[in-house]
C-alpha positions in Angstrom: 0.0 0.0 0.0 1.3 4.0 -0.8 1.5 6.7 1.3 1.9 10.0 0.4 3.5 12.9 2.8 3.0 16.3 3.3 4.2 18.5 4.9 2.6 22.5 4.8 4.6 25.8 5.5 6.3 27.9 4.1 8.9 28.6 6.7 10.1 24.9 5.9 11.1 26.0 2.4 13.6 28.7 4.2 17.4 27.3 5.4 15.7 28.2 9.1 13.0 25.2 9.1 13.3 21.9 8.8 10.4 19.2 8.2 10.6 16.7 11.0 7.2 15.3 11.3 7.8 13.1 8.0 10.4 11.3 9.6 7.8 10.0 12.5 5.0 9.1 10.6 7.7 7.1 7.7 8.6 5.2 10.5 4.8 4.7 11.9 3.3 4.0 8.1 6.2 1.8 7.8 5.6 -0.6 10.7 2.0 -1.5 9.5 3.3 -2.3 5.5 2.9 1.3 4.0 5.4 2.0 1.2 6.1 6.0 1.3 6.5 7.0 -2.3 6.5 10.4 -2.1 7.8 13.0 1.0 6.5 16.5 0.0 7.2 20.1 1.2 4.1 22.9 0.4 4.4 26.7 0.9 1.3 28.2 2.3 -0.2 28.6 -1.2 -3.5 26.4 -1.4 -3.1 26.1 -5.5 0.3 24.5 -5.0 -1.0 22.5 -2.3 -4.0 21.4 -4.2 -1.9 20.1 -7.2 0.1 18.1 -4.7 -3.3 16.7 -3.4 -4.4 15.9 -6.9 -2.0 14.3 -8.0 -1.2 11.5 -4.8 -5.3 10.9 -5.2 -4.4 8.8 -8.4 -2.1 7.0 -6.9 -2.1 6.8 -2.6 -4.1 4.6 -0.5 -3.4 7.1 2.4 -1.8 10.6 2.2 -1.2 12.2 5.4 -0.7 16.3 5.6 0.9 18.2 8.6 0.3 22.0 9.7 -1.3 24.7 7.9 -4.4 23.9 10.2 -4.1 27.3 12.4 -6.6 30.3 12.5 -5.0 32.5 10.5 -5.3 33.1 6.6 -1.9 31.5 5.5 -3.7 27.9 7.0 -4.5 26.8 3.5 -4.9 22.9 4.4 -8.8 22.6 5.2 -9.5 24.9 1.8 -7.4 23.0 -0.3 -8.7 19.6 0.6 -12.4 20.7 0.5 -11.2 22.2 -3.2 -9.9 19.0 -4.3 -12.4 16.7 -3.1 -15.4 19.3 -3.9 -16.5 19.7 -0.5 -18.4 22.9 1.4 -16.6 24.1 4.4 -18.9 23.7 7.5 -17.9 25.6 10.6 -18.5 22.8 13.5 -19.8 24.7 16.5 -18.4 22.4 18.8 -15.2 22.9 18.0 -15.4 26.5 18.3 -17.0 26.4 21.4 -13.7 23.5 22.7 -11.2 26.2 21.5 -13.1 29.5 23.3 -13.3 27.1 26.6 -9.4 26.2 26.1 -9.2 30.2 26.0 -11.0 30.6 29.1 -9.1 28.1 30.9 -6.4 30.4 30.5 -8.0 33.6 31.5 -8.5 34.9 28.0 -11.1 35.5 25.6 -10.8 33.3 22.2 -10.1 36.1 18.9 -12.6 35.6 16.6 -10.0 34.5 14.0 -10.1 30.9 15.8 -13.2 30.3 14.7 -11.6 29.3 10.6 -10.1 26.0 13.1 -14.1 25.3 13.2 -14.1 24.6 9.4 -14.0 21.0 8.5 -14.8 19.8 5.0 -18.0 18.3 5.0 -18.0 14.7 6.1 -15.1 14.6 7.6 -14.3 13.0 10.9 -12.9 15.6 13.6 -10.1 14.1 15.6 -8.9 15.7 19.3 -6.1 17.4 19.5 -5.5 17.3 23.7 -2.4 19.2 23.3 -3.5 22.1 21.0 -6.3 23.9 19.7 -6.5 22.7 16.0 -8.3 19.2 16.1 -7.0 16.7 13.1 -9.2 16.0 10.4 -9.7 11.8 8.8 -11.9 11.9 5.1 -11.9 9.0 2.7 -12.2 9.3 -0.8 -12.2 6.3 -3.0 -9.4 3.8 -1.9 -7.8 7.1 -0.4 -7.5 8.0 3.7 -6.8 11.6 3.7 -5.6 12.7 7.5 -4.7 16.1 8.5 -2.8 16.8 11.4 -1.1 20.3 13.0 2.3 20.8 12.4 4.2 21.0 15.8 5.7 17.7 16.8 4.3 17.7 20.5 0.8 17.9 19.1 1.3 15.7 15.9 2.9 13.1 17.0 0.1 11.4 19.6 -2.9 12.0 17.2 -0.6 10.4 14.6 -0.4 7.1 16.9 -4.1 7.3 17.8 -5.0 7.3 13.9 -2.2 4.5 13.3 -4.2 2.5 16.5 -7.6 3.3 15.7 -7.9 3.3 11.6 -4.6 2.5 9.3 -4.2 -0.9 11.3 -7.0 -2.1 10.5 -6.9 -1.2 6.3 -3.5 -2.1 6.5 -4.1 -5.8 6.6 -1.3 -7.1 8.5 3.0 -6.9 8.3 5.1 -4.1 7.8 7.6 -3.1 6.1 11.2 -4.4 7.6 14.5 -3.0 6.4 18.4 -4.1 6.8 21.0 -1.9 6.1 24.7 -2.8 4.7 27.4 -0.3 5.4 30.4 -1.0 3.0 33.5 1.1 3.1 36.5 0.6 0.3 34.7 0.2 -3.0 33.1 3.4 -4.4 29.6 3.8 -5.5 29.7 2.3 -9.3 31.9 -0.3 -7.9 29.8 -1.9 -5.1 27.2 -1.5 -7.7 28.7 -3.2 -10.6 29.1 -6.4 -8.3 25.4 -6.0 -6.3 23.6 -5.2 -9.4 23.5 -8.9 -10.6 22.5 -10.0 -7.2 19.4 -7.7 -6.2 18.0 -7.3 -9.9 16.6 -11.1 -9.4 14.7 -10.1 -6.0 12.0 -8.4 -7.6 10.6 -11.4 -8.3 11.4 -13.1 -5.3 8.5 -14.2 -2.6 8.9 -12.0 -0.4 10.4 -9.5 -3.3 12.9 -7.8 -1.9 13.7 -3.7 -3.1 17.1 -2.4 -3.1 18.5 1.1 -2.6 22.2 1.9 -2.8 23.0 5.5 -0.9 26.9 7.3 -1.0 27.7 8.8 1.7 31.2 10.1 2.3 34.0 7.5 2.8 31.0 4.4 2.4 28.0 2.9 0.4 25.1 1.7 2.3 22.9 -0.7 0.4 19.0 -0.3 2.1 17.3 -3.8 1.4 13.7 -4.0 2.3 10.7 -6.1 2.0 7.2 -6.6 3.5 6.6 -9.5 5.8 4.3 -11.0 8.1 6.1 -10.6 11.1 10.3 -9.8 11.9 11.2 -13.3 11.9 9.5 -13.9 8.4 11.1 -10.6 7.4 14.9 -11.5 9.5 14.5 -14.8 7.2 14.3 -13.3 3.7 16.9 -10.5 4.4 19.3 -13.1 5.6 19.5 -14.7 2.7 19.8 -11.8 0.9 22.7 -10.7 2.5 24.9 -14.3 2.1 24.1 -13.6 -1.5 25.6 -10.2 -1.5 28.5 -11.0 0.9 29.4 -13.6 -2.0 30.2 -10.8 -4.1 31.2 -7.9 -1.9 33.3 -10.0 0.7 34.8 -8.0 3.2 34.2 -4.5 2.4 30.1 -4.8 4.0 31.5 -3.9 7.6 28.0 -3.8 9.6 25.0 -4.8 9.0 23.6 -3.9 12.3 23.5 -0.3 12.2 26.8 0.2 13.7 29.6 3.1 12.4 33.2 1.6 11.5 34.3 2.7 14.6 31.7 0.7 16.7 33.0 -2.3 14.5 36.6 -1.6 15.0 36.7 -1.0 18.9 34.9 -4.5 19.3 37.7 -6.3 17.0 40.1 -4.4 19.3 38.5 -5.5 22.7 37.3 -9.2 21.6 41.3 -9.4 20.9 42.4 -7.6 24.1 44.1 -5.1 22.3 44.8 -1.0 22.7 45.4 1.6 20.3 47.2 4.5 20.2 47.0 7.4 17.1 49.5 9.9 16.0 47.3 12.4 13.6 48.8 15.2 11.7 46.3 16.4 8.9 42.9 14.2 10.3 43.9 16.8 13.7 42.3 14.5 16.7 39.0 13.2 14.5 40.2 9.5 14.5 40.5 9.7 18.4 37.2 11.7 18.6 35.7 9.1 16.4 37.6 6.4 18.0 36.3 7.6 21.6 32.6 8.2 20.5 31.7 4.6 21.7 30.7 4.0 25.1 33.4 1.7 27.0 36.0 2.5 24.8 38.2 3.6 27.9 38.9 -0.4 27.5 40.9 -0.1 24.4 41.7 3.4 23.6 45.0 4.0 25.2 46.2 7.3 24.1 46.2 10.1 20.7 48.3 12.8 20.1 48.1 15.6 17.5 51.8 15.8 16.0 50.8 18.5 13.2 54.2 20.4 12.6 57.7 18.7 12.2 59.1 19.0 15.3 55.9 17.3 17.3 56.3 13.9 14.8 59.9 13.7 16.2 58.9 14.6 20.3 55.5 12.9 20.3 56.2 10.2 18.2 59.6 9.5 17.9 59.7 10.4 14.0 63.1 10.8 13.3 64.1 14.6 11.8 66.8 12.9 9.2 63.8 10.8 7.8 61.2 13.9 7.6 64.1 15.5 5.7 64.9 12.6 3.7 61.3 11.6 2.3 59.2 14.9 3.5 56.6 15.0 6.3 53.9 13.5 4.1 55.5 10.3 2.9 54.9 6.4 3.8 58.1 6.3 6.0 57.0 9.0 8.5 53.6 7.4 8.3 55.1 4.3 9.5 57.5 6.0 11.8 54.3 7.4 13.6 52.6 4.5 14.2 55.3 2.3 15.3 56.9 5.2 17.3 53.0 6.4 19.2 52.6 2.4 19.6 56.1 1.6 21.1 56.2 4.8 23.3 52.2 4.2 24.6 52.9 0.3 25.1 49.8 -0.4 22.7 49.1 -3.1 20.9 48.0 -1.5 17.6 49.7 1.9 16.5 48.5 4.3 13.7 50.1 7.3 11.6 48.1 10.2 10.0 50.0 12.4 7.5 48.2 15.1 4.7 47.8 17.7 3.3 43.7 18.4 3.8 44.4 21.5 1.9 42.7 24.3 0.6 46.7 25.0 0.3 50.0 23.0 0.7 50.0 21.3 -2.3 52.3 20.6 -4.7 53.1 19.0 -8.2 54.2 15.6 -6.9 51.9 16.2 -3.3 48.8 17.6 -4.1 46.0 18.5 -2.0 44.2 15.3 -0.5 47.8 13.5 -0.1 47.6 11.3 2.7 49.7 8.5 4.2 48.3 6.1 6.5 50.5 3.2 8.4 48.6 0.8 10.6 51.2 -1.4 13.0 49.9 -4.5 14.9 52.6 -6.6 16.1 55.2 -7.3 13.4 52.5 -6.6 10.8 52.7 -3.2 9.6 50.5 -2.1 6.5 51.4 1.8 4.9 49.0 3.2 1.9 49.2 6.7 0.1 45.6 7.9 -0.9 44.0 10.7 -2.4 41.3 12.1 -1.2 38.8 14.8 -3.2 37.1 17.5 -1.5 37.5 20.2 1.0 39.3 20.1 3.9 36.6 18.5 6.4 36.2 15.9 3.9 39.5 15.1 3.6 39.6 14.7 7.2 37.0 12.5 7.5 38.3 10.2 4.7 41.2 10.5 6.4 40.0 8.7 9.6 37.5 6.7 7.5 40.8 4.8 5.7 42.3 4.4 8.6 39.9 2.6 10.4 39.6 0.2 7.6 42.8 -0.2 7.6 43.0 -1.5 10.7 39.7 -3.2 10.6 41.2 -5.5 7.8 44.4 -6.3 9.3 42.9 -7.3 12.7 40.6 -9.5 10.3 43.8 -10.3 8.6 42.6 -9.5 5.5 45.0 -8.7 2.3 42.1 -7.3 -0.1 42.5 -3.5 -1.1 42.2 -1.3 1.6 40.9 1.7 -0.5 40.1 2.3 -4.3 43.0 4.4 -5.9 40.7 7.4 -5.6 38.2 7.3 -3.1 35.2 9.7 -3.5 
């Protein structure tokens, strides 16, 4: 079944605004089998929002619309609905009379402008609003459930669960929708595709089918799998097959596929071994630590970081030497290495690892260009070193930065020899 979103207000079309409420009621539709197709923003212009409204009526089985339900002209939802749907505007008096009581309870006297909340398209079922003065509005037209709702969250959100309780259960006719997500870091975007593509093109016609959606994000690919089930073990059963088929082809680079970052994944490989860590970061400037250090109990493993950014800091904090800085230049694979072993040796850590860049906008050159970095990860005897370059500004180039390097490690605790990184990541 399709629902449609939307959301009305013109402040949400502005950089100061943002549209929350369609996050909530995705995840509500979602859990009874409702397939949001369509997520919409409307200013507070009833033609625009009556051409949205038009056009999910061929096509929804439930559209649901947030805000625009005040008393004061810019409150377009109620007249564009009844325009749509050819209704007359009623003015329920006992609505009116619940709002001027709500007033009074107060110690004020209701404006007359809160009488346009009173208008409800004829037909339509009125639905309280404890928390507010603008009740909700359910209509049915066709196969379609229209349901209004007011726009701030605190007054949304329980008349959303009371409609989910009380009337889409019921049409839904049983399951939800049940998703798995596969973070892979390593391959780009066309790559992880190339090799996945083969795999998730047959599920379509699969029982249950399972859709597919790959998303970039910076420094790894998710791949969203979904499907609609009975229940979470039917839907646990289907999506576990999916994902053997697609570890057959992706191996090593899917890192989590229980919503954990990279850094959740890597501090359990470091305390299931009993091992700690200590970073020496130049260009990345603390952000493998921070991200490192994010995860609760990681007191356990995280021994030490330090930020060695100019010359003289790689040879006090880390033990670089100054001859091999002058021999191959601070950003090379040498002083990489010499960072990790020397923060590892000097902390008494298990694992080591050396961050050296140029994250730019300048400091490049010819042979060094901005986005340089060389990352050494040391663990025991095994020591692995890799040159990358990064695109982007700095932050990104930061963030890749520690993304890599996490890998890095992630693979050699796994003892893994496949590519640690494309050529050029993006």
């Amino acid at each position: 079944m399709n629902a449609c979103i939307l959301a009305v207000g013109s402040e949400m079309l502005t950089p100061f605004r943002v549209d929350t409420n369609s996050l909530i009621i995705t995840e509500r539709l979602n859990q009874l089998g409702y397939d949001v197709r369509l997520k919409a923003v409307a200013a507070d212009h009833v033609d625009e929002l009556a051409r949205l409204l038009e056009g999910a009526l061929t096509w929804a089985e439930v559209i649901i619309v947030t805000g625009g339900l005040g008393p004061t002209e810019d409150d377009i939802t109620r007249e564009a609905v009844a325009r749509v749907l050819h209704l007359p505007l009623d003015i329920d008096e006992t609505i009116v009379d619940r709002i001027r009581e709500r007033f009074v309870r107060r110690g004020l006297t209701m404006p007359e402008i809160n009488r346009r909340q009173g208008m409800v398209p004829r037909g339509a079922t009125v639905l309280a609003n404890p928390n507010g003065t603008a009740p909700g509005l359910w209509l049915e037209h066709g196969r379609t459930a229209i349901v209004l709702l007011p726009g701030p969250p605190r007054e949304m959100t329980p008349m959303l669960d009371a409609v989910v309780r009380d009337r889409l259960a019921p049409r839904a006719g049983g399951g939800g929708l049940f998703r798995r997500v596969l973070k892979i870091t390593g391959r780009t975007e066309s790559d992880v595709d190339a090799a996945a593509a083969p795999v998730y093109s047959k599920w379509s016609e699969a029982a249950p089918p399972i859709s597919t959606t790959i998303l970039a994000a910076l420094g790894q690919i998710e791949l969203h799998l979904t499907v609609k089930a009975a229940n979470a073990a039917e839907a646990d059963a289907a999506l576990d097959v999916a994902q053997r088929e697609l570890e057959a082809v992706l191996g090593i680079a899917i890192y989590s596929s229980d919503g954990r970052p990279l850094e959740a994944v890597v501090g359990h490989l470091l305390r299931d071994r009993s091992m700690t860590i200590a970073v020496a970061e130049s260009c990345s400037g603390g952000l493998l630590a921070s991200r490192l250090t994010d995860v609760p109990g990681s007191s356990e493993y995280v021994e030490r970081g330090v930020v060695c950014y100019s010359n003289r800091s790689k040879t006090e904090l880390a033990g670089v030497p100054a001859a091999l800085i002058a021999e191959h230049g601070a950003v090379s694979e040498p002083v990489a290495e010499a960072m990790a072993i020397g923060i590892r040796d000097r902390a008494g850590a298990n694992v080591g690892v050396g961050i050296t860049g140029i994250a730019g906008p300048g400091g490049g050159t010819p042979d060094k260009p901005v986005g340089t970095v060389a990352i050494a990860v040391a663990v025991g005897e095994a020591v692995r070193v890799r040159t990358f370059q990064f695109l982007g500004p700095r932050d990104m180039v930061k963030f890749q930065s520690a993304q890599a390097a996490m890998n890095m490690l992630r693979l050699l605790l796994l003892k893994q020899d496949a590519p640690f990184w494309p050529a050029k990541a993006s």
